[in-house]
py3Dmol code that shows the C-alpha trace and the ligand (Angstrom):
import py3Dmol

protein = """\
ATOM      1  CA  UNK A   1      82.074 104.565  82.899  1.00  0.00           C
ATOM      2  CA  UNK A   2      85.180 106.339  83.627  1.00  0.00           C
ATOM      3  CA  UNK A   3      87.156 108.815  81.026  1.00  0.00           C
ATOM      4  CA  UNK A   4      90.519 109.249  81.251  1.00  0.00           C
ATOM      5  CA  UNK A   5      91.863 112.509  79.399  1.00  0.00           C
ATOM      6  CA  UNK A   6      95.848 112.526  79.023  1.00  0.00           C
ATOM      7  CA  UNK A   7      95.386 108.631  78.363  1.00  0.00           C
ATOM      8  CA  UNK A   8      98.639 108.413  76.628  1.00  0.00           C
ATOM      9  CA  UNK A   9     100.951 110.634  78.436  1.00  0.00           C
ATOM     10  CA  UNK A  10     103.225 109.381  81.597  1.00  0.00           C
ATOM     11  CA  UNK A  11     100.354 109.756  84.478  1.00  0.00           C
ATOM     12  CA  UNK A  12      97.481 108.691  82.347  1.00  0.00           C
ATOM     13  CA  UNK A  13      98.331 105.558  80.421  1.00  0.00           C
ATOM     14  CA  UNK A  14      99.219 103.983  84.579  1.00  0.00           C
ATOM     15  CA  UNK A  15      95.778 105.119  85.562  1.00  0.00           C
ATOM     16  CA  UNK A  16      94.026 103.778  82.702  1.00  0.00           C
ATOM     17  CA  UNK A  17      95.415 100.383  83.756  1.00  0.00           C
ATOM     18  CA  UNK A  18      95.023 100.778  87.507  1.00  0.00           C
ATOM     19  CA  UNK A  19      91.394 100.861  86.472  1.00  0.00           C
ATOM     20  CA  UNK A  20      91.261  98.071  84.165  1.00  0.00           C
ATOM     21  CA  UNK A  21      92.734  96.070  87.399  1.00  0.00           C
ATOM     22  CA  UNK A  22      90.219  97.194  89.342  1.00  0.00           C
ATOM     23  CA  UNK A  23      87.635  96.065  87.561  1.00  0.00           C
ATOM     24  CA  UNK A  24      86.372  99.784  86.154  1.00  0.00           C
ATOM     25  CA  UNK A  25      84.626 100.439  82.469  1.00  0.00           C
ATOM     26  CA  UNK A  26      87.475 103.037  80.876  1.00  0.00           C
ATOM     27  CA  UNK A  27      87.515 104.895  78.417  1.00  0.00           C
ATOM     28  CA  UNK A  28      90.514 106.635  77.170  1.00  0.00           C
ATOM     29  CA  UNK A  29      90.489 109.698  75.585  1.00  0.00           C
ATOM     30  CA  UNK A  30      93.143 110.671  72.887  1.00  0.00           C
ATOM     31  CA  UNK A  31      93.831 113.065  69.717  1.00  0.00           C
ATOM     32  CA  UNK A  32      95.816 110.579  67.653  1.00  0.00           C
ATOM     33  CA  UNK A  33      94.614 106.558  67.162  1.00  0.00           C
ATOM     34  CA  UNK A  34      97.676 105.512  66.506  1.00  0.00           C
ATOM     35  CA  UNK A  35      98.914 106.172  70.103  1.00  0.00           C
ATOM     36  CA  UNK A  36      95.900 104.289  71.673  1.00  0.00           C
ATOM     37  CA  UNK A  37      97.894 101.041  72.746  1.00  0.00           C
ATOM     38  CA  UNK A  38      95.477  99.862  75.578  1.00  0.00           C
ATOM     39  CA  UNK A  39      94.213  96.713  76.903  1.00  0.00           C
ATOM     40  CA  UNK A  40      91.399  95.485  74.602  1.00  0.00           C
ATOM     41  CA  UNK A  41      88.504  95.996  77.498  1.00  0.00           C
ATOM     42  CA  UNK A  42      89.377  99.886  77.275  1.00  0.00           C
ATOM     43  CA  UNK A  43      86.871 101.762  75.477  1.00  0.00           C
ATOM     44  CA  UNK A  44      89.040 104.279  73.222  1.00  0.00           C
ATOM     45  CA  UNK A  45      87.384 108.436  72.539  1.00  0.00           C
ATOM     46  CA  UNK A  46      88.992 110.311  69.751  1.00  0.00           C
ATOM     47  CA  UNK A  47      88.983 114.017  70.529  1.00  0.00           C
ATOM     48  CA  UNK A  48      90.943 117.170  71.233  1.00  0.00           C
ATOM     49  CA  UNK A  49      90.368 118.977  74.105  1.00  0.00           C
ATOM     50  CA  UNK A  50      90.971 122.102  72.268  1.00  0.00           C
ATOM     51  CA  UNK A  51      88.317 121.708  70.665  1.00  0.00           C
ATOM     52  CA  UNK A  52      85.206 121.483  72.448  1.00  0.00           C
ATOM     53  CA  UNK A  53      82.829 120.368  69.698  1.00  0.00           C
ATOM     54  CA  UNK A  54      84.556 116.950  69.724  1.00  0.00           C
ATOM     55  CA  UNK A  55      83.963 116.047  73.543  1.00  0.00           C
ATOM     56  CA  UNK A  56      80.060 115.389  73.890  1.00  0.00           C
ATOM     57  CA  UNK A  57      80.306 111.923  72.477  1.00  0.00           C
ATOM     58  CA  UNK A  58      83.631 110.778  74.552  1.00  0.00           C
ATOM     59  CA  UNK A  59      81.375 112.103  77.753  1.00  0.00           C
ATOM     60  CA  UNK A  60      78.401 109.864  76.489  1.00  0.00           C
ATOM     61  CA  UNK A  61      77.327 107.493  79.950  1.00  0.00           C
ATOM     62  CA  UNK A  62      80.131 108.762  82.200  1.00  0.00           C
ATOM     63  CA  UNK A  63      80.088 109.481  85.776  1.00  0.00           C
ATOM     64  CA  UNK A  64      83.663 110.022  86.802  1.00  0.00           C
ATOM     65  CA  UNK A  65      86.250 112.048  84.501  1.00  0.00           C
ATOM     66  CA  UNK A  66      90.061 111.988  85.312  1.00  0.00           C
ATOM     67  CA  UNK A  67      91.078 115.289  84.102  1.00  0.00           C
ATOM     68  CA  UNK A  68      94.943 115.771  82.798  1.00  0.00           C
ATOM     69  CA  UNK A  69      95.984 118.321  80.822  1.00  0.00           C
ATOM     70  CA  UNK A  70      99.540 119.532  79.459  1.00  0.00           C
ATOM     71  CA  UNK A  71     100.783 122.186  81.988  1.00  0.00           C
ATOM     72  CA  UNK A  72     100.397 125.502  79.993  1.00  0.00           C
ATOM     73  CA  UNK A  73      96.896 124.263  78.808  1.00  0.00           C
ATOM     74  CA  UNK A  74      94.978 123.902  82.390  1.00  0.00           C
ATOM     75  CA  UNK A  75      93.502 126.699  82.261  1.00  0.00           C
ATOM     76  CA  UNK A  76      91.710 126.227  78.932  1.00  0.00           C
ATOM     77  CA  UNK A  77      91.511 122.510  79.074  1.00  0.00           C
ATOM     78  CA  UNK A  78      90.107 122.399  82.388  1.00  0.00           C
ATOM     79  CA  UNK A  79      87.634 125.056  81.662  1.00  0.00           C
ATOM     80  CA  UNK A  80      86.230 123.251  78.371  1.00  0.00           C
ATOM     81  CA  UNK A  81      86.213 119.381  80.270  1.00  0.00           C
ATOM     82  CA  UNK A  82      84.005 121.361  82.965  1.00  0.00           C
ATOM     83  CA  UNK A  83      81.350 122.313  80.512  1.00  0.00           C
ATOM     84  CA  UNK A  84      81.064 119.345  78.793  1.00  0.00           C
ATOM     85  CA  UNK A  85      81.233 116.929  82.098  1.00  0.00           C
ATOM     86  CA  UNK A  86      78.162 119.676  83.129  1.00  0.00           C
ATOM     87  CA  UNK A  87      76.684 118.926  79.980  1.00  0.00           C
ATOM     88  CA  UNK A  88      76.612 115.259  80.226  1.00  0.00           C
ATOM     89  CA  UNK A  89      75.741 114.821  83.954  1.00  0.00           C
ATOM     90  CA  UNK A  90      79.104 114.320  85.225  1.00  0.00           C
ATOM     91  CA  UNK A  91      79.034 113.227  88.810  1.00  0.00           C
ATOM     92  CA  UNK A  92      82.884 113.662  90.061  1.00  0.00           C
ATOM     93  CA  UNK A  93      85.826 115.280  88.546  1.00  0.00           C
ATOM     94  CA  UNK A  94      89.601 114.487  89.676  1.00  0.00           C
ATOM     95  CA  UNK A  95      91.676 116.511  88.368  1.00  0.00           C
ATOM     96  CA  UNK A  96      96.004 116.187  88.061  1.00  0.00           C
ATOM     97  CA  UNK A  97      97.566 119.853  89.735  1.00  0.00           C
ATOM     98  CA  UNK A  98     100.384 120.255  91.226  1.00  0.00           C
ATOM     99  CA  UNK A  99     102.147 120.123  94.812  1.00  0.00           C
ATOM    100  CA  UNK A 100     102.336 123.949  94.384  1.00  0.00           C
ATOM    101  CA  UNK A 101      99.074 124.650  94.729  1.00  0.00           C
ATOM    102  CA  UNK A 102      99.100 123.393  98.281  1.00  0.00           C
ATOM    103  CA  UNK A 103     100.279 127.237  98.823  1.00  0.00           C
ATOM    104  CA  UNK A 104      99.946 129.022  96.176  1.00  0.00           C
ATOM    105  CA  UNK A 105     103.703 128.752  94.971  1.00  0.00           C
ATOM    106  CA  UNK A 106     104.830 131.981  92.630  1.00  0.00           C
ATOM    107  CA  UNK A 107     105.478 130.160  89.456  1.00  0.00           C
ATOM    108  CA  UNK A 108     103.259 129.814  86.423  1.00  0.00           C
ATOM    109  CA  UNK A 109     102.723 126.234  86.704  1.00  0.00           C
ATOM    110  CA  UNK A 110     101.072 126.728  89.543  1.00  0.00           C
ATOM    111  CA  UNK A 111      98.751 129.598  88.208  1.00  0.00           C
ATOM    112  CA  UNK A 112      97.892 127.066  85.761  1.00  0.00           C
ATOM    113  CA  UNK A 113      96.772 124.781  87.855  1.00  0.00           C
ATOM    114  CA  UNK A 114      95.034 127.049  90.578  1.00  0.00           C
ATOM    115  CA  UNK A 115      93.100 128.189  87.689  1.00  0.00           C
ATOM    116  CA  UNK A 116      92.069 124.718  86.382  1.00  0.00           C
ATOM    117  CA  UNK A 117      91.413 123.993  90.000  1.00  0.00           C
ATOM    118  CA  UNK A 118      88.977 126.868  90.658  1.00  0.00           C
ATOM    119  CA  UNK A 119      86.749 126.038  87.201  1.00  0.00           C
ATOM    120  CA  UNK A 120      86.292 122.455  88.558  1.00  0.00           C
ATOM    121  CA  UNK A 121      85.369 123.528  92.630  1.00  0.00           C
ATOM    122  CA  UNK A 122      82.852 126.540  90.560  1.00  0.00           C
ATOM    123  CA  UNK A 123      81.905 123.723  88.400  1.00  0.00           C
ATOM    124  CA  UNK A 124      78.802 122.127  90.846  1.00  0.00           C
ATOM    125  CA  UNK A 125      80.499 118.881  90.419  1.00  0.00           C
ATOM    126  CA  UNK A 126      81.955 116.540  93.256  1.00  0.00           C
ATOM    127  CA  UNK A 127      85.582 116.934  93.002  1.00  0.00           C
ATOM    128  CA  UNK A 128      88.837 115.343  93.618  1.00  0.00           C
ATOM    129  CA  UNK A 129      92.235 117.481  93.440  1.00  0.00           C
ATOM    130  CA  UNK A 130      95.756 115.321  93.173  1.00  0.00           C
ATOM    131  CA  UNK A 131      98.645 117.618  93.685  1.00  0.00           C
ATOM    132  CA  UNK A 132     101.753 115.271  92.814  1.00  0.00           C
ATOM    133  CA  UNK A 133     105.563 116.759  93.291  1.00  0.00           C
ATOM    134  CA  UNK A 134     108.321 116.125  90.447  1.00  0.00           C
ATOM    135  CA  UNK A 135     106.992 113.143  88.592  1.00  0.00           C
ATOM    136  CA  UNK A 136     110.586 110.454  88.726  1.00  0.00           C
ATOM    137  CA  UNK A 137     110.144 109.898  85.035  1.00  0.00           C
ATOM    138  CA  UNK A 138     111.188 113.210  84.546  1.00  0.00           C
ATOM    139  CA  UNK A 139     114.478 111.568  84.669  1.00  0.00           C
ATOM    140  CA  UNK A 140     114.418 109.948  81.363  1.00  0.00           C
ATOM    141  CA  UNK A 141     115.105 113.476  80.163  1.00  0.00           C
ATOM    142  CA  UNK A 142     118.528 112.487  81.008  1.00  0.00           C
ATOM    143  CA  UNK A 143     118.980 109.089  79.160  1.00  0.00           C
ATOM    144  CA  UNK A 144     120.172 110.663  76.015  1.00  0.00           C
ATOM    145  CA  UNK A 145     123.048 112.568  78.092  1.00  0.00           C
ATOM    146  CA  UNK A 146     123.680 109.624  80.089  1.00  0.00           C
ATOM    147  CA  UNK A 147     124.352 107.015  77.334  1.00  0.00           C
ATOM    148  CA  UNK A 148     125.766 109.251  75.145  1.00  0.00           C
ATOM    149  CA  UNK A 149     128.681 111.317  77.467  1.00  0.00           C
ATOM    150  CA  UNK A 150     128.394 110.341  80.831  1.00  0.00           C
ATOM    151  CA  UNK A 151     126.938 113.853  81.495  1.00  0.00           C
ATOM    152  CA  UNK A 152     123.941 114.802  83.075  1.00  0.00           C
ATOM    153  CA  UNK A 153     123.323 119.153  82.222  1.00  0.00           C
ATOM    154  CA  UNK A 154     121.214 120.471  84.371  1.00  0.00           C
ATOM    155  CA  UNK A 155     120.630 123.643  86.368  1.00  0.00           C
ATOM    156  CA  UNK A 156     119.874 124.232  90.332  1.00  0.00           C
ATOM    157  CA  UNK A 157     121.956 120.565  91.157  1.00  0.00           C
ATOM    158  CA  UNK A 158     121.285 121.180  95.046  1.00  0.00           C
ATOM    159  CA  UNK A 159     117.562 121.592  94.708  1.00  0.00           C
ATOM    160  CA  UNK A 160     115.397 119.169  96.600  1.00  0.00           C
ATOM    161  CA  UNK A 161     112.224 117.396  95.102  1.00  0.00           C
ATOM    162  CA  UNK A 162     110.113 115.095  96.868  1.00  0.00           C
ATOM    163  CA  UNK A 163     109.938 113.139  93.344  1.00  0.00           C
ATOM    164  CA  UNK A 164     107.133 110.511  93.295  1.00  0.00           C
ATOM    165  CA  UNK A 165     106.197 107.593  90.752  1.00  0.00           C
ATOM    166  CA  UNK A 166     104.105 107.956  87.799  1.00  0.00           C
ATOM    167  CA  UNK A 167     102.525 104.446  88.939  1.00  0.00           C
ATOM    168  CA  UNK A 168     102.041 105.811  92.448  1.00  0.00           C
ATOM    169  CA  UNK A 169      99.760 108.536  90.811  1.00  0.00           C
ATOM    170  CA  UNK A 170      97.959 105.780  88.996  1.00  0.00           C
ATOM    171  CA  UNK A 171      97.239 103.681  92.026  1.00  0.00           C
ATOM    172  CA  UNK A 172      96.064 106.782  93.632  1.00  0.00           C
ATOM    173  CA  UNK A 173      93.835 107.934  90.844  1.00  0.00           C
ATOM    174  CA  UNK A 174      92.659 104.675  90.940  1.00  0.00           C
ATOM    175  CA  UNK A 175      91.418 104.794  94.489  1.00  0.00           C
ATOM    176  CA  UNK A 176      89.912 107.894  94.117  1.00  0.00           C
ATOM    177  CA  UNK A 177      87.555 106.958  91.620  1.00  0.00           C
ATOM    178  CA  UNK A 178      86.381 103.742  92.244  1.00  0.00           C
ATOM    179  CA  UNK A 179      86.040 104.522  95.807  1.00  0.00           C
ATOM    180  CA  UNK A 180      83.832 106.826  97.673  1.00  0.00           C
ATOM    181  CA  UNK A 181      84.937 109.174 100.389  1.00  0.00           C
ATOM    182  CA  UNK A 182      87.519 111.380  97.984  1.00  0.00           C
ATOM    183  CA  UNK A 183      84.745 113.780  97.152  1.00  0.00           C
ATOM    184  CA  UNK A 184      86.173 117.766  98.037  1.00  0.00           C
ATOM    185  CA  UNK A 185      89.497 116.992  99.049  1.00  0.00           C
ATOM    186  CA  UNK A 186      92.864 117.627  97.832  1.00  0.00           C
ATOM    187  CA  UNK A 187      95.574 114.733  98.472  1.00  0.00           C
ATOM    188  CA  UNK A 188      99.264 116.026  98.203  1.00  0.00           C
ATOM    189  CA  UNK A 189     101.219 112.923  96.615  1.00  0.00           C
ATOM    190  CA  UNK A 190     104.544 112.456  96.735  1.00  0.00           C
ATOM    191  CA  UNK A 191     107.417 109.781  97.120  1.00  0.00           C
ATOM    192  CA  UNK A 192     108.924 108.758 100.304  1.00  0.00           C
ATOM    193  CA  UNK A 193     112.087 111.035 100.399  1.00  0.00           C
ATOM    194  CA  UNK A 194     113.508 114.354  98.766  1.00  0.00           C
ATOM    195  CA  UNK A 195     116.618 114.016  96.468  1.00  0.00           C
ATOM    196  CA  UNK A 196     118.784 116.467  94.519  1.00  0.00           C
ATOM    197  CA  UNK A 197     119.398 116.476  91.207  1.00  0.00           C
ATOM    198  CA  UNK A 198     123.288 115.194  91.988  1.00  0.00           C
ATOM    199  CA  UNK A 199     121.914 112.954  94.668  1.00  0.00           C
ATOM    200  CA  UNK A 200     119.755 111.549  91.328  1.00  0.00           C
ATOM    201  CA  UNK A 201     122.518 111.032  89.110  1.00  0.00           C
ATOM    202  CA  UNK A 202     124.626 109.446  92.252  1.00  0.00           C
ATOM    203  CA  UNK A 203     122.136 106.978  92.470  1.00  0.00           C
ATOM    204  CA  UNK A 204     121.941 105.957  88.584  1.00  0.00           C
ATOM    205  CA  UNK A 205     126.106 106.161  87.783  1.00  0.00           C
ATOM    206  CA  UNK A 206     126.390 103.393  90.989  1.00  0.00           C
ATOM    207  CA  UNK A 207     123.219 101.305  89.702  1.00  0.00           C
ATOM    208  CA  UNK A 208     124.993 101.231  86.140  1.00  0.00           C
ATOM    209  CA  UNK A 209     128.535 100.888  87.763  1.00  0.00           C
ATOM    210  CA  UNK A 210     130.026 103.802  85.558  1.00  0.00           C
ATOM    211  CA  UNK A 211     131.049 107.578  86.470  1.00  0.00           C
ATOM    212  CA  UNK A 212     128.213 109.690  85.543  1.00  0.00           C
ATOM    213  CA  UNK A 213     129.522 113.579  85.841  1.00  0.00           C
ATOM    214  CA  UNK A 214     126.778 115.971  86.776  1.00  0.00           C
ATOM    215  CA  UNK A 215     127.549 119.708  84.959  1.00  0.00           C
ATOM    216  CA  UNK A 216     125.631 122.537  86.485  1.00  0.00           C
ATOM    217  CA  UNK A 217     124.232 125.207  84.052  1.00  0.00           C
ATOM    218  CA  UNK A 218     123.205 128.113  84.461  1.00  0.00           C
ATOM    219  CA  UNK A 219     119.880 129.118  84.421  1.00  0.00           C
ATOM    220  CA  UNK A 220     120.460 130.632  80.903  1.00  0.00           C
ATOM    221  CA  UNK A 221     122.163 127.586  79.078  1.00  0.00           C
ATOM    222  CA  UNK A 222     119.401 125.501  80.651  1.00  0.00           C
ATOM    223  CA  UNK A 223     117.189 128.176  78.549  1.00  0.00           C
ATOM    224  CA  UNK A 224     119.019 128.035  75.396  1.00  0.00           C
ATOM    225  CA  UNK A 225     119.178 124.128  75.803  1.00  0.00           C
ATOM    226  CA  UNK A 226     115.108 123.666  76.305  1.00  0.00           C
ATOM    227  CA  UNK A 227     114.904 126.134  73.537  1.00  0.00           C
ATOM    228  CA  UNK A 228     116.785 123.855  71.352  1.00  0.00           C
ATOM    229  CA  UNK A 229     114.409 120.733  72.036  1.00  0.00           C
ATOM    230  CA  UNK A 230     111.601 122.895  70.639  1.00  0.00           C
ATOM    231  CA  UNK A 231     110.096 123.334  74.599  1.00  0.00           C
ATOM    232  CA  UNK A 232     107.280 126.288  74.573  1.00  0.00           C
ATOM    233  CA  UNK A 233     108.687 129.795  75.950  1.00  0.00           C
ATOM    234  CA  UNK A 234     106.194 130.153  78.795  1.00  0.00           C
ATOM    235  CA  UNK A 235     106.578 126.736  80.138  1.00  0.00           C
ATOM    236  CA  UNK A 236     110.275 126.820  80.132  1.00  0.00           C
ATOM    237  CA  UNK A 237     110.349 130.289  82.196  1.00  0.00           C
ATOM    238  CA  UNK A 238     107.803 128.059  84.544  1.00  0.00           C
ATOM    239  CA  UNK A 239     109.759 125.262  84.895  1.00  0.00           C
ATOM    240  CA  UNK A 240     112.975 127.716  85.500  1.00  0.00           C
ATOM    241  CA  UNK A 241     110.943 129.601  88.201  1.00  0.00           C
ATOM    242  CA  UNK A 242     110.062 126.312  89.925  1.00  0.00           C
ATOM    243  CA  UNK A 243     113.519 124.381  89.506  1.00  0.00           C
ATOM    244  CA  UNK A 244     114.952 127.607  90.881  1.00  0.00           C
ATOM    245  CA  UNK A 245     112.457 127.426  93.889  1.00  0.00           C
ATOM    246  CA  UNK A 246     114.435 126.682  96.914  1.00  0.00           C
ATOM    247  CA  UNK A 247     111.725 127.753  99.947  1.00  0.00           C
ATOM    248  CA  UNK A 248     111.787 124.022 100.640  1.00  0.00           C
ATOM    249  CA  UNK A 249     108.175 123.934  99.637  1.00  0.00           C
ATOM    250  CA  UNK A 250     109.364 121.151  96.632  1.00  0.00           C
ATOM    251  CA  UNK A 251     111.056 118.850  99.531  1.00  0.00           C
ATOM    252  CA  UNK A 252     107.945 118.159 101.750  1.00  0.00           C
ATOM    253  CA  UNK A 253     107.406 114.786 101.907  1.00  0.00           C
ATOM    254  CA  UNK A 254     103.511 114.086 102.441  1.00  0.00           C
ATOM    255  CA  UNK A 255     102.052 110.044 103.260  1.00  0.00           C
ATOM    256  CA  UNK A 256      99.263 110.377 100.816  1.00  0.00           C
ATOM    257  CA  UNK A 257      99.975 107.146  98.553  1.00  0.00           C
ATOM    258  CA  UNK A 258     100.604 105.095 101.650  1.00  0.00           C
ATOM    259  CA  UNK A 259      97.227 106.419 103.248  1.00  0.00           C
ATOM    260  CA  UNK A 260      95.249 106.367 100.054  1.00  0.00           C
ATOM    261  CA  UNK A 261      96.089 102.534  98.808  1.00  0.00           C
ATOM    262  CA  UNK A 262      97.276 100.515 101.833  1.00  0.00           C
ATOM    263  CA  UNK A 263     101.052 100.589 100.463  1.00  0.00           C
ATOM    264  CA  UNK A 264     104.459 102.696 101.318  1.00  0.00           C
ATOM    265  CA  UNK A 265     104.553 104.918  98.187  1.00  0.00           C
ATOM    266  CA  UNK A 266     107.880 103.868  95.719  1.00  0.00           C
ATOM    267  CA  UNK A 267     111.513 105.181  96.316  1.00  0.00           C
ATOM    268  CA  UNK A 268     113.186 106.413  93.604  1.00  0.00           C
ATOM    269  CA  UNK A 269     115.494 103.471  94.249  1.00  0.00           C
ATOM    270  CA  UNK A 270     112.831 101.094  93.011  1.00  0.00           C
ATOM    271  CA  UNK A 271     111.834 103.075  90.172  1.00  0.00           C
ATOM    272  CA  UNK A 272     115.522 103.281  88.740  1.00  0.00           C
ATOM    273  CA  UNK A 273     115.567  99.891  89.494  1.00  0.00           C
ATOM    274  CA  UNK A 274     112.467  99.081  87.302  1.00  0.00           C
ATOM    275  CA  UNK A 275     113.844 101.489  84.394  1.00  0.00           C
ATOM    276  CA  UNK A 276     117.722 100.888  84.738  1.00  0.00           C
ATOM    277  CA  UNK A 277     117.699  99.732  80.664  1.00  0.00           C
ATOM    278  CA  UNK A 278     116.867 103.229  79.956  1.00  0.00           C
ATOM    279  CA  UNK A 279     120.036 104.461  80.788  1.00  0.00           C
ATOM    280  CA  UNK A 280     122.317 101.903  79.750  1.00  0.00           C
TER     281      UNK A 280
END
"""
ligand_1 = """\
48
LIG
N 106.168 116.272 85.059
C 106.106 116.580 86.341
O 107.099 116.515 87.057
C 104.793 117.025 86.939
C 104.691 117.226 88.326
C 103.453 117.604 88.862
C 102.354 117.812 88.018
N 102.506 117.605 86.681
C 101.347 117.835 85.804
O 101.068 116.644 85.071
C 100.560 117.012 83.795
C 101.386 116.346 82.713
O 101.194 114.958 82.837
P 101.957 113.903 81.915
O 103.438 114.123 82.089
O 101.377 112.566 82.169
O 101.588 114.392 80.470
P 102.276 113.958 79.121
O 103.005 112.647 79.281
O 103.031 115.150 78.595
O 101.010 113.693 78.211
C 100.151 114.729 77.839
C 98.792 114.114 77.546
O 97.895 115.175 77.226
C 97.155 114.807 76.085
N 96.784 116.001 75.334
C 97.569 117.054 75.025
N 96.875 117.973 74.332
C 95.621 117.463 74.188
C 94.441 117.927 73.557
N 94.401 119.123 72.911
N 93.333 117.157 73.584
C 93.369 115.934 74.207
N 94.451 115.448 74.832
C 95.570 116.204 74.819
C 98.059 113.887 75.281
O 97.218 113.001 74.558
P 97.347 112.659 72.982
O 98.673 113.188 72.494
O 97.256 111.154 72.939
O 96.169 113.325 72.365
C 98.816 113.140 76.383
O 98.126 111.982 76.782
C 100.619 118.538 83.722
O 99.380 119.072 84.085
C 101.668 118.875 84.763
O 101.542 120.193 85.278
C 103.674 117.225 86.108
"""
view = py3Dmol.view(width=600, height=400)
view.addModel(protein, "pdb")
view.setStyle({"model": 0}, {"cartoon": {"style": "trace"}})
view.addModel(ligand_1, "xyz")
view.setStyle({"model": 1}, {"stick": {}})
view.zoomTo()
view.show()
C-alpha cells in the first residue's frame, strides 16, 4: 500500500492517479472528506498532519509514503510523517522539495525544504527526494486577471523559470514508487525550457487571440496584493525572495522526467494547450 499525503492539492491528486494506472493499492490522505474526489479503487485516510495522533491508522500496512506538505509547513510536517512512517515500518519515503535545494538557494522555501529533507535522510528509511522548479499551474493565479482586464500583475517579468507540469511530477512520483532503483537519490524535475513571466503571458494572449498586457509591480504592490488574497506573511517574503532570484539557478533545465518515465517531459505549450478554457 502506498499513502499519498497532499492527495488533494495540484501535485498530489496527479500522483494518486498515476498510481491507480499503474496498477498500485493508494491510499489518499486528506483533512476534509468532502474534497476526497478519487477513483473508487483509492483507499481514502482522514487525518491532519498537524496533528500527529491522527496518522497511525492512515500508516496501517504501508510500505511507501509520498510525502507533500504546504511550503511553510515542511519542516513540521515532514518531521511528524517521519515518526509515524518509523512507527509503522515504513520502508521508503519520497518526499516533494524543491529545485532550490539542489544548492542550497537563500530563500525560506528552500530552508523549508532542506529541513524536511534532512528529518527524512536521519530518518533510517530508504528515501526518494523530488526537487521540481515552478510548478506551470502556478499560472492559473492569473485567470482571474486575464478574463477579467486583459492584465496580468506581476513582479520580476524578466525572471526565468524552468516551469514543469504538475502531471510530469505525477508520472515521476509514480515511477519512483512502484519501481526499484530510486532509493537515496534526489531527481531535479523540471520542464523542457525556461520562460519569463512576459514570455508566459505572450504565449496565452496569442493561444486566446486577444492582447493580454503584462504590468510589472513592484516588489511591494506584489506584497500588498498577496496580502490582500489572505497569503501567510512568511511565505509571501519566500516567494518574493525566490521570484526576485535572478542567479539563473531557477532557469536550469534538468532531463529528469524524460530519463525517469521513457517520455520528453511537457512544454508549457502543451499544458496551456490542455488548460486554454481557464483563461477564456
Ligand atoms: N507551486 C510551485 O511552484 C512549487 C514548486 C516547487 C515545489 N513546490 C512544493 O510543492 C508543495 C505544494 O504542492 P501543491 O501545490 O500540490 O499543494 P497544494 O495544491 O497547495 O495542496 C496542499 C495539500 O496539502 C494538504 N494539507 C495541508 N495541510 C495539511 C494538514 N495539516 N494535514 C494533511 N494534509 C494537509 C492539503 O490537503 P487537504 O486540504 O485535503 O487536507 C492539500 O492536498 C510545497 O511543498 C511546495 O514547496 C511548489
Amino acid at each position: 500500500m502506498i499513502l499519498v499525503t497532499g492527495a488533494t492539492g495540484a501535485v498530489g491528486n496527479h500522483v494518486v492517479a498515476q498510481l491507480v494506472e499503474a496498477g498500485a493499492k493508494v491510499r489518499a490522505l486528506t483533512r476534509s472528506p468532502g474534497k476526497a474526489r478519487f477513483d473508487p479503487q483509492v483507499d481514502v485516510a482522514i487525518a491532519d498532519v498537524d496533528k500527529p495522533e491522527t496518522l497511525p491508522p492512515a500508516l496501517e500496512g504501508v510500505e511507501r509514503v509520498f510525502m507533500l506538505a504546504p511550503s511553510h509547513h515542511a519542516p513540521a510536517h515532514d518531521a511528524n510523517i517521519v515518526k509515524a512512517a518509523q512507527a509503522a515500518g515504513v520502508r521508503h519515503l519520497v518526499k516533494i522539495s524543491g529545485l532550490g535545494t539542489i544548492d542550497d538557494a537563500p530563500d525560506a522555501i528552500t530552508r523549508w525544504h532542506l529541513e524536511g529533507e534532512r528529518a527524512v535522510k536521519e530518518s533510517g528509511i530508504a528515501w526518494t527526494i523530488l526537487q521540481p522548479g515552478e510548478f506551470m499551474s502556478n499560472t492559473f493565479y492569473w485567470t482571474y486577471g486575464i478574463k477579467g482586464e486583459g492584465v496580468v500583475r506581476e513582479p520580476h517579468g524578466d525572471t526565468r523559470q524552468a516551469l514543469v507540469d504538475p502531471r510530469d511530477i505525477g508520472s515521476v512520483a509514480a515511477v519512483v514508487l512502484t519501481t526499484e532503483g530510486h532509493e537515496g537519490k534526489s531527481y531535479p524535475l523540471t520542464g523542457p525550457e525556461a520562460l519569463t513571466p512576459k514570455e508566459r503571458v505572450a504565449k496565452i494572449s496569442a493561444a486566446l487571440g486577444r492582447p493580454i498586457e503584462f504590468a510589472q509591480l513592484t516588489p511591494q504592490q506584489a506584497r500588498d496584493n498577496w496580502v490582500m488574497l489572505g497569503a501567510p506573511e512568511e511565505l509571501i517574503d519566500a516567494v518574493q525572495s525566490v521570484l526576485a532570484d535572478d542567479s539563473g539557478r531557477w532557469a536550469r533545465v534538468y532531463p529528469t522526467v524524460e530519463q525517469l518515465t521513457g517520455r520528453p517531459a511537457r512544454s508549457f505549450d502543451q499544458w496551456l494547450a490542455d488548460h486554454l478554457e481557464a483563461f477564456r
